[in-house]
C-alpha positions in Angstrom: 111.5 13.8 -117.5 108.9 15.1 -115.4 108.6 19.0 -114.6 108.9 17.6 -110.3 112.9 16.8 -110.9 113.9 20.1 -111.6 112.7 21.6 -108.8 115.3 24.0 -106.0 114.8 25.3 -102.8 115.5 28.7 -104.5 112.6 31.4 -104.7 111.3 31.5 -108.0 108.5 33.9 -109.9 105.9 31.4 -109.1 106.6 31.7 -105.1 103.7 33.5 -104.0 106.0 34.9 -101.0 108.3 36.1 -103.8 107.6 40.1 -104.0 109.4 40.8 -107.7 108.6 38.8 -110.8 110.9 39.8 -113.1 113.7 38.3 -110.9 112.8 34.7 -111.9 114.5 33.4 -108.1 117.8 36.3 -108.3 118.9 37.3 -104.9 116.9 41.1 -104.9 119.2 43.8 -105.8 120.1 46.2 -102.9 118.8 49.4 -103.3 121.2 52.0 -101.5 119.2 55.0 -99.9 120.6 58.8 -98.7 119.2 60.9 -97.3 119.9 64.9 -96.3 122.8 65.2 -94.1 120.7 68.4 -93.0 116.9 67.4 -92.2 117.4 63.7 -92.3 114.5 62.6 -95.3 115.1 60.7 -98.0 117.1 63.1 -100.4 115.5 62.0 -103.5 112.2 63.2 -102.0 111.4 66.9 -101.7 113.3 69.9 -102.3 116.2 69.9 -100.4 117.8 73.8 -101.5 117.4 75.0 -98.2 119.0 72.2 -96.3 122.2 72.9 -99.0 122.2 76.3 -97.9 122.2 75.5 -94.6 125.1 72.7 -94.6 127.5 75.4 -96.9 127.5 77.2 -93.2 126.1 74.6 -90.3 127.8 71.0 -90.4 125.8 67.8 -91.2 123.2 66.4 -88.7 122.4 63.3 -90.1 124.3 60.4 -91.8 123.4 60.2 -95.1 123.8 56.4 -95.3 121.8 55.1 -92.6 120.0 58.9 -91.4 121.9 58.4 -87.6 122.6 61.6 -85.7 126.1 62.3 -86.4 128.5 63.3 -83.5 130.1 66.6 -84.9 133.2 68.4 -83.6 133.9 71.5 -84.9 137.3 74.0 -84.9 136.5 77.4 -86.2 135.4 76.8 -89.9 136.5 73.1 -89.9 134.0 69.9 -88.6 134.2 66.3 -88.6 130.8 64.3 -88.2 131.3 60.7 -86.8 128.6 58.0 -87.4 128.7 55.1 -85.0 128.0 52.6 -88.1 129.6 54.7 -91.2 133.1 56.5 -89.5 133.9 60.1 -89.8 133.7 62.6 -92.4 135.5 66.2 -92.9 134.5 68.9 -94.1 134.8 73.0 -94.5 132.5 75.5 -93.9 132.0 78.9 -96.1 131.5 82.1 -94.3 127.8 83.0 -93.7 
């Protein structure tokens, strides 16, 4: 058998299009993100203490799924953030 009758319409390593190597053809794995509910960067860049100290007494500004502007609604030490794509989250603030 020649090397021709094996061949797929799968992306394999040789694919010059193909971007990863070592996935021999595999569908690319999805690489989930966050970022800072606070200032909205990538929360595995930086340093991000501040922002925590801020979010212990503000509520979130950003979704830290997709980095949207979240729609907040707040009662007295109490929020909830709604993000068009990701739904609501609750939360509790601490006294400043």
């Amino acid at each position: 058998m020649g090397d021709n009758q094996h061949m797929t319409d799968l992306p394999t390593a040789g694919d010059s299009g193909w971007s990863d190597p070592d996935t021999l053809g595999a569908i690319p794995p999805v690489i989930a993100m966050t970022y800072c509910a606070r200032c909205g960067t990538s929360a595995s860049k930086g340093n991000h203490v501040l922002c925590r100290q801020q979010l212990a007494t503000e509520p979130p500004i950003h979704c830290t799924t997709c980095r949207r502007t979240l729609a907040v609604d707040r009662s007295g030490s109490d929020w909830t953030a709604t993000c068009k794509k990701h739904g609501q989250t609750t939360g509790t603030l601490t006294s400043a």
